[in-house]
C-alpha positions as CSV (number, residue, x, y, z in Angstrom):
1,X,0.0,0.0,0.0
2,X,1.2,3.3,-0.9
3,X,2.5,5.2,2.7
4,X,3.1,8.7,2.1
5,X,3.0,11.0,-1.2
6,X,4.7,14.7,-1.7
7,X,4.2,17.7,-3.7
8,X,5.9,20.9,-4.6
9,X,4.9,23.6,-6.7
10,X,1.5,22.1,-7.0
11,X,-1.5,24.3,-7.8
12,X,-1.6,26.5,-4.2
13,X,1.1,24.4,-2.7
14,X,4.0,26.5,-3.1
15,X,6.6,24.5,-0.7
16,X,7.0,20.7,-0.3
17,X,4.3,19.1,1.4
18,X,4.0,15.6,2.3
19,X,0.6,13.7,3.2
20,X,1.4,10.7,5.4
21,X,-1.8,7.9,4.0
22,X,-3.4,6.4,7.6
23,X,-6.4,4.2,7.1
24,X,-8.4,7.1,7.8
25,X,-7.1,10.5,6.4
26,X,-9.5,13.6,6.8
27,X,-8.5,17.2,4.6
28,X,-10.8,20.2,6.2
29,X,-10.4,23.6,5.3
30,X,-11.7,26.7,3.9
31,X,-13.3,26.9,0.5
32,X,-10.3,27.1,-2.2
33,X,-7.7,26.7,0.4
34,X,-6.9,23.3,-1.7
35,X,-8.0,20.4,-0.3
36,X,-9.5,19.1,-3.3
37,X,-6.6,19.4,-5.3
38,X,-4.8,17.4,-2.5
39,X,-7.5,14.3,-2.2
40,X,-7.6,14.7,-6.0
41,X,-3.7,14.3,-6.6
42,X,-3.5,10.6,-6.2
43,X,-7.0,10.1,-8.8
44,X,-5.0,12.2,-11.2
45,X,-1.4,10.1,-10.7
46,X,-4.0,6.9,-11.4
47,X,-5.2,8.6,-14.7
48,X,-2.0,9.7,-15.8
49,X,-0.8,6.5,-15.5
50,X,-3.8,4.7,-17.4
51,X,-3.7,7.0,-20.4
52,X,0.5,6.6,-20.7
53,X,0.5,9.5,-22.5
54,X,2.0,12.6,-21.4
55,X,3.4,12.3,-17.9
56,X,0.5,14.4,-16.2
57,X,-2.6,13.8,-17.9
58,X,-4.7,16.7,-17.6
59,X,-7.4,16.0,-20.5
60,X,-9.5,13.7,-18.5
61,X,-11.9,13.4,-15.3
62,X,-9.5,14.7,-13.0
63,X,-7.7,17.4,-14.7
64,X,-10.8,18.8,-16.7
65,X,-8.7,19.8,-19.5
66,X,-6.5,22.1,-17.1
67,X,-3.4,23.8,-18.9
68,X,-0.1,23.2,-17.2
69,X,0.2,26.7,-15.9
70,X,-3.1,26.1,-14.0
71,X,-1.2,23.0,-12.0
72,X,1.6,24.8,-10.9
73,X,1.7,27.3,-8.4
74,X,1.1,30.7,-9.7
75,X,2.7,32.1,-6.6
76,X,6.5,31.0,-7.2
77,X,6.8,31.6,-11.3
78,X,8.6,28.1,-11.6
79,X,7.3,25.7,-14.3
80,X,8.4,23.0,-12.3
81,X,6.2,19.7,-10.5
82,X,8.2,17.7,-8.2
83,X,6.1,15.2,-6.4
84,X,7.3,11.8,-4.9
85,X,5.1,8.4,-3.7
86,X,6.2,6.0,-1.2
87,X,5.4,2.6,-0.5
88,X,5.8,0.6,2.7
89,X,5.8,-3.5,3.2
90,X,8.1,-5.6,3.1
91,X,9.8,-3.8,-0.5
92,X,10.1,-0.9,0.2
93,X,10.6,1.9,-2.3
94,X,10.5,5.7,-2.9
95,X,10.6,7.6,-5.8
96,X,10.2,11.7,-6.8
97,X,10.0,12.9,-10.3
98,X,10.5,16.6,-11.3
99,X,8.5,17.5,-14.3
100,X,8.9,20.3,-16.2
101,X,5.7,21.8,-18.9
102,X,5.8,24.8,-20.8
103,X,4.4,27.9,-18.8
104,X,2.6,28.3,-22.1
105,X,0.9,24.9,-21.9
106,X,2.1,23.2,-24.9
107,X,4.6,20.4,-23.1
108,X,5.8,18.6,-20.6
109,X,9.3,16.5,-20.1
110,X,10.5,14.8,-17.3
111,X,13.8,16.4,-16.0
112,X,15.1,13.7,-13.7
113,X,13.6,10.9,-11.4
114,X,15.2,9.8,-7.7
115,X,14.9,6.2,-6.8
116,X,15.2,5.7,-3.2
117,X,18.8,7.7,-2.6
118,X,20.1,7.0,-5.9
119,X,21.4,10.3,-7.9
120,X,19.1,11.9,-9.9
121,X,19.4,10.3,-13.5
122,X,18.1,12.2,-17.2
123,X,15.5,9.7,-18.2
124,X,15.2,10.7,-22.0
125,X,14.0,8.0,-24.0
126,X,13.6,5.6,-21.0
127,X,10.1,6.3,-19.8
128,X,6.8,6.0,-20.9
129,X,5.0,8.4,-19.5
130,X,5.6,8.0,-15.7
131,X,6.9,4.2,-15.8
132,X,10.1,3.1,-16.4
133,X,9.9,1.9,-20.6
134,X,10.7,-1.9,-20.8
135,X,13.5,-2.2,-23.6
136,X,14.8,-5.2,-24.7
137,X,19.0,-3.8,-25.1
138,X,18.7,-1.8,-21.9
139,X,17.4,-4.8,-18.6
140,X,15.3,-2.6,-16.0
141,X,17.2,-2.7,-12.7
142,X,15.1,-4.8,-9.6
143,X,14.2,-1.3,-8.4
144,X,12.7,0.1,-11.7
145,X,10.7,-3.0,-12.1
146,X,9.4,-2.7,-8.5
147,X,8.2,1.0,-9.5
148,X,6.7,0.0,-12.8
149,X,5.0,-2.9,-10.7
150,X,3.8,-0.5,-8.1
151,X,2.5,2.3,-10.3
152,X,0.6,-0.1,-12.7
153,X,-1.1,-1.5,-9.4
154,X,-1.9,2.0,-8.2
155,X,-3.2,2.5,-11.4
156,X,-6.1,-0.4,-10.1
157,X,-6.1,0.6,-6.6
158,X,-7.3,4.1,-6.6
159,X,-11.0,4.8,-6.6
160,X,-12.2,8.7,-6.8
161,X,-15.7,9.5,-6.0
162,X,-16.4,13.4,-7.2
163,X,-17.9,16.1,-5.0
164,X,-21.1,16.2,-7.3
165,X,-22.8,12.7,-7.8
166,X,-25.4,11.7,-10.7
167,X,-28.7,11.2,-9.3
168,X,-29.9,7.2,-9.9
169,X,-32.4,7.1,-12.8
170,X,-36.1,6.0,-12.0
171,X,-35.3,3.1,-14.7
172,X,-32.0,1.6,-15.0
173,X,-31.2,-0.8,-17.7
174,X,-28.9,-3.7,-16.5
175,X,-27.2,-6.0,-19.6
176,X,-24.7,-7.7,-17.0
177,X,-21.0,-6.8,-15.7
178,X,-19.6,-4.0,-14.0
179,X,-16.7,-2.4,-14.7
180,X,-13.1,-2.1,-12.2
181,X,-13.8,1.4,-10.8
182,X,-17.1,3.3,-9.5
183,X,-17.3,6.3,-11.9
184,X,-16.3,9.3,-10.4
185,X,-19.9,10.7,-10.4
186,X,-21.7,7.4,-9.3
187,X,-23.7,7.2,-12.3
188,X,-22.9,3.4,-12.4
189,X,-22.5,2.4,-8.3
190,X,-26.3,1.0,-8.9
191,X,-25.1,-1.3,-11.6
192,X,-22.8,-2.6,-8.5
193,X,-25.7,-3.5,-6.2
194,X,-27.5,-5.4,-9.2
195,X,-24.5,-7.5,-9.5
196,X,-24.6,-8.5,-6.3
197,X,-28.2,-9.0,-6.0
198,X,-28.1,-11.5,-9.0
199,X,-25.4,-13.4,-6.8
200,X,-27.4,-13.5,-3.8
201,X,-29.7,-11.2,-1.9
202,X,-27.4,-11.5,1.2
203,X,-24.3,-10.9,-1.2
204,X,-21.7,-8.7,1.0
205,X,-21.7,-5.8,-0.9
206,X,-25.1,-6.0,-0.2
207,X,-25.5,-6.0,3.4
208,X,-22.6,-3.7,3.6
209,X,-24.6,-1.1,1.8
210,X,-27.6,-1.3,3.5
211,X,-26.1,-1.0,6.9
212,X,-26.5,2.5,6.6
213,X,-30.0,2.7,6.1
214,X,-30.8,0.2,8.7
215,X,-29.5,2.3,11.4
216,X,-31.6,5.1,10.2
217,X,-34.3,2.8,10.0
218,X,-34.9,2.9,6.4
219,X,-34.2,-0.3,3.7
220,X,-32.8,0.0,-0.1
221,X,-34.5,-2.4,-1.9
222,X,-33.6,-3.8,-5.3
223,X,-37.2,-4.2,-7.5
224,X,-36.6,-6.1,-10.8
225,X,-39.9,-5.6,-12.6
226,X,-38.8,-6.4,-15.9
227,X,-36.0,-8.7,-17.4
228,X,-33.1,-6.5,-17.2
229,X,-34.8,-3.4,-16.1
230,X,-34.6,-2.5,-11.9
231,X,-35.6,0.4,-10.1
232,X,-33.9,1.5,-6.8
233,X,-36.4,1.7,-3.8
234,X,-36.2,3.0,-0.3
235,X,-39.0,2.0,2.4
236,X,-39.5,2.5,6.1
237,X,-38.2,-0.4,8.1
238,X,-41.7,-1.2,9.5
239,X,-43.5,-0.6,6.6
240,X,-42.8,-2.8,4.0
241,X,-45.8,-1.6,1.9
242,X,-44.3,2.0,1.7
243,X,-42.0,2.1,-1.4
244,X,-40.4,5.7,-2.7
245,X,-38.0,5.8,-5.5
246,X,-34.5,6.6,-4.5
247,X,-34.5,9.7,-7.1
248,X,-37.7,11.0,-5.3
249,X,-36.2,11.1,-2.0
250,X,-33.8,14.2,-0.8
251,X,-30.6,14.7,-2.7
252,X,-28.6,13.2,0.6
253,X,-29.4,9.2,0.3
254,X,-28.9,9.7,-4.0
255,X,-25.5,11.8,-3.0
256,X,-24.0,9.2,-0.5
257,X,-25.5,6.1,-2.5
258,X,-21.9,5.6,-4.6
259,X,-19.7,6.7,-1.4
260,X,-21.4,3.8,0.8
261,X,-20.9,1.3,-2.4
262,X,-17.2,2.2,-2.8
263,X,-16.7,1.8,0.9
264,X,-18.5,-1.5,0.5
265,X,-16.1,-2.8,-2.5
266,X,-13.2,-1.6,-0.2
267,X,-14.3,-3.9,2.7
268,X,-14.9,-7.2,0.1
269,X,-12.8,-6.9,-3.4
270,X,-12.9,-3.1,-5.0
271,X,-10.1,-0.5,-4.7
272,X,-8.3,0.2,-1.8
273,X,-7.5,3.5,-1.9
274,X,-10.6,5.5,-1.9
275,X,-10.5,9.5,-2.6
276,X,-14.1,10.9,-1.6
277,X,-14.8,14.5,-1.7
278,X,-17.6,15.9,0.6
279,X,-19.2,12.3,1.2
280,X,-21.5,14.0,3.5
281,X,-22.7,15.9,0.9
282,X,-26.8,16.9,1.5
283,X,-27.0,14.5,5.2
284,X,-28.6,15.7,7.8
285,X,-26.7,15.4,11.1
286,X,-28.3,11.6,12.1
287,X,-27.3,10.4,8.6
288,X,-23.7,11.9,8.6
289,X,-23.3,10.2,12.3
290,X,-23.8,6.9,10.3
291,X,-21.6,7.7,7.5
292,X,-18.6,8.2,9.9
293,X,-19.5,4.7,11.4
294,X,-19.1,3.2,7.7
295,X,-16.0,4.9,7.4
296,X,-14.6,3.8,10.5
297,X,-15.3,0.3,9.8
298,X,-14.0,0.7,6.4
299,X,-11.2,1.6,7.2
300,X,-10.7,-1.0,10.4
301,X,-11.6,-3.6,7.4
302,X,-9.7,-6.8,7.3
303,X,-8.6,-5.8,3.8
304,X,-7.0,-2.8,5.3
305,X,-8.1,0.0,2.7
306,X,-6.9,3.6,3.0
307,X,-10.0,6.1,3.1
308,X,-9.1,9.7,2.2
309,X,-12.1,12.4,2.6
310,X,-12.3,16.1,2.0
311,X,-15.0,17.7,3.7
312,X,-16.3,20.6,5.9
313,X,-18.1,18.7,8.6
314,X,-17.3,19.2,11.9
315,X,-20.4,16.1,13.0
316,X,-17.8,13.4,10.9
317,X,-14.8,14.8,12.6
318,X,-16.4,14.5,15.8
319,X,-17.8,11.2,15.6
320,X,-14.4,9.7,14.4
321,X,-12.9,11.2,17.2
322,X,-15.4,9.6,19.0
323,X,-14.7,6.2,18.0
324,X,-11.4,6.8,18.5
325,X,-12.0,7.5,22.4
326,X,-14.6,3.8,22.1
327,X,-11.6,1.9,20.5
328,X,-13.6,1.6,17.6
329,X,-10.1,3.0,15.6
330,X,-6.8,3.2,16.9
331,X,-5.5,6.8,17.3
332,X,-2.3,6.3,15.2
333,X,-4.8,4.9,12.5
334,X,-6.4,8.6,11.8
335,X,-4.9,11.9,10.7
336,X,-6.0,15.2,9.9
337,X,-4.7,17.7,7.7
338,X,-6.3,21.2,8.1
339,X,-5.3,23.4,5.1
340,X,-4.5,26.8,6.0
341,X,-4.6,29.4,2.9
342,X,-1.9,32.2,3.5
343,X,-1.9,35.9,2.4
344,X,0.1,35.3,-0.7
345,X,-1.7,33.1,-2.2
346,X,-0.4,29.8,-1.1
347,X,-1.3,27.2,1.2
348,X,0.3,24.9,3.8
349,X,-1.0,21.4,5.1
350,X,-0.9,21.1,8.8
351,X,-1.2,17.6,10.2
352,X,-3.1,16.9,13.5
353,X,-2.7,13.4,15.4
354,X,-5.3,12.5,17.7
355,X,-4.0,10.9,21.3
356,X,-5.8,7.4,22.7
357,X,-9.3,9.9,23.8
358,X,-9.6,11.4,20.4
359,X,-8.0,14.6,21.3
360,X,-6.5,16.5,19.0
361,X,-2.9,16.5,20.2
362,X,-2.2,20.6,19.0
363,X,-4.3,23.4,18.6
364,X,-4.8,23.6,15.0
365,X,-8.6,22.1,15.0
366,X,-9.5,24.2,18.0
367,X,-8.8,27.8,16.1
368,X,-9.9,26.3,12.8
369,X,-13.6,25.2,13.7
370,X,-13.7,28.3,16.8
371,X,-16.5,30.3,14.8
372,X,-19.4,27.8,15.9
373,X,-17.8,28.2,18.9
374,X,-18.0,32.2,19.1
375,X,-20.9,31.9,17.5
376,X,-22.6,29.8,20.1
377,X,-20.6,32.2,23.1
378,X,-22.7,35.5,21.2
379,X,-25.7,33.5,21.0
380,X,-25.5,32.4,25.1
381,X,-24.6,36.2,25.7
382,X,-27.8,37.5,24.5
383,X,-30.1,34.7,25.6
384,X,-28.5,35.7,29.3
385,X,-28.6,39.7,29.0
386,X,-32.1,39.1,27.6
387,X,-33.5,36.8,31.0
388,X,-31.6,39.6,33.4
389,X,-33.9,42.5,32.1
């Protein structure tokens, strides 16, 4: 599993920063601070490496046809992208790149690649894309075949789920099969469920699913009316009589439907490196309780996934903490990074550790989320000076 990932001169990230990958890895901060463009880093490292084109792909779902001037920081003036990955295990490896693109837009070349501690090398001609090129005069060396291994299985292992998800259709045609990856807006994590119903109604993915409707007392049910035609259903519980299609209901349960299935596949057979962006997107406080329980126990999962989640909600933060204090997750197996925007222009990624009671073991969280607090202080004031008069 990958550990630990660095960038420099990456969109607002001016100076080095490295994002150590726990099991469960939160990103807060304020609205274009870049949070997204860290969770989204990985998904675009996976892409780049699928198309083996260029060696940042910016043309598809992730980079949205960005220039290369648009992924560099715009503070610093350098047209230069040095980022590094690092796995753990028992093989061990490292490995930065330093990629260079026209400040115009109309290139890129790698400049040099570091292997571990070896000396930077010129990789002309030996590299497709981002993986070392096989050639038949020049043998890879045991370490560049461990890279090209590791990159082609991050290439599998990285599952993005967008901030804005499809809503499921009232019809949906099923002609069998599924593909490797969730898409990035969802529109396909029904297709998922289908596949496991036709294996068996109590198929994991299944059950796994559901668990979050069951606790807020509510089932998602399956109807196959038609050869090859389902609908999507939620009903009350206690009422198995009451039926409402899943696109009539609020836009939380259609917005959360592809996060809980990708959580799901993470737990059984899916991806394990999941890169969700505001997951709590349209929950009311109840439901967002329950998501943090599914991503606690995703990532507590035998498989071991790693779950990475932007967001802005203070309720998931707080009930992961939470669990943490239970010993539903181990401290060490959480981190926070709270990205702080600065008056230039950049930003900086400040990592919070939680000790064995799920407190935060600096300061950062307290100033970041102290407006609900202040808030709350103005609002007690006046309520108080109000009952004196």
């Amino acid at each position: 599993m990958l550990a630990s990932f660095k960038v420099d001169n990456y969109r607002s990230f001016a100076r080095q920063q490295e994002i150590e990958i726990r099991p469960l890895t939160l990103f807060f901060g304020w609205n274009s601070g870049g949070k997204s463009a860290l969770l989204r880093f990985l998904p675009l490292i996976s892409e780049s490496i699928q198309v083996a084109g260029p060696p940042i792909w910016l043309g598809g779902e992730v980079g949205r046809n960005a220039t290369w001037p648009s992924l560099v920081s715009k503070a610093t003036g350098r047209g230069a992208l040095t980022f590094s990955l690092c796995w753990a295990g028992e093989l061990p490896l490292s490995a930065e790149w330093k990629i260079n693109g026209d400040l115009e837009g109309r290139w890129q070349e790698i400049e040099s690649v570091r292997l571990g501690n070896l000396i930077k090398e010129q990789p002309t001609g030996n590299w497709e894309g981002l993986l070392p090129a096989i050639e038949s005069e020049v043998p890879l060396s045991s370490e560049k075949i461990l890279l090209r291994k590791y990159l082609q299985d991050l290439r599998a292992d990285v599952q993005w789920i967008s901030g804005i998800r499809t809503r499921p259709a009232r019809v949906i045609t099923y002609g069998g099969g599924t593909t490797s990856m969730i898409h990035s807006n969802g529109a396909d994590a029904v297709h998922h469920l289908i596949a496991a119903q036709l294996r068996s109604t109590s198929d994991p993915l299944l059950v796994a699913t559901n668990a979050f409707f069951s606790a807020l007392g509510e089932q998602l049910v399956l109807d196959n009316p038609i050869d090859g035609v389902w609908r999507i259903l939620v009903q009350p519980s206690n009422s198995p009589n009451v039926r409402v299609d899943l696109c009539d209901t609020g836009e939380g349960y259609s917005q959360v439907l592809p996060v809980l299935v990708a959580l799901a596949r993470a737990r059984i057979s899916g991806p394990r490196l999941l890169c969700l962006e505001q997951p709590e997107l349209h929950l009311h406080t109840k439901a967002q309780l329950e998501l943090a329980t599914q991503l606690v126990l995703a990532a507590t999962s035998a498989r071991k996934p790693a779950v990475l989640v932007e967001t802005h909600s203070e309720i998931l933060l707080t009930a992961v903490q939470l669990a943490i204090a239970n010993g539903e997750i181990p401290a060490e197996d959480v981190k926070v990074y709270w990205v702080e925007p600065q008056a230039d222009g950049t930003s900086d990624a400040v990592p919070v550790t939680f000790n064995s009671l799920g407190q935060p073991e600096t300061s950062t969280l307290s100033d970041a989320f102290g407006e609900a607090l202040r808030l709350g202080q103005r609002l007690l004031s006046i309520q108080l000076r109000s009952a004196t008069k």
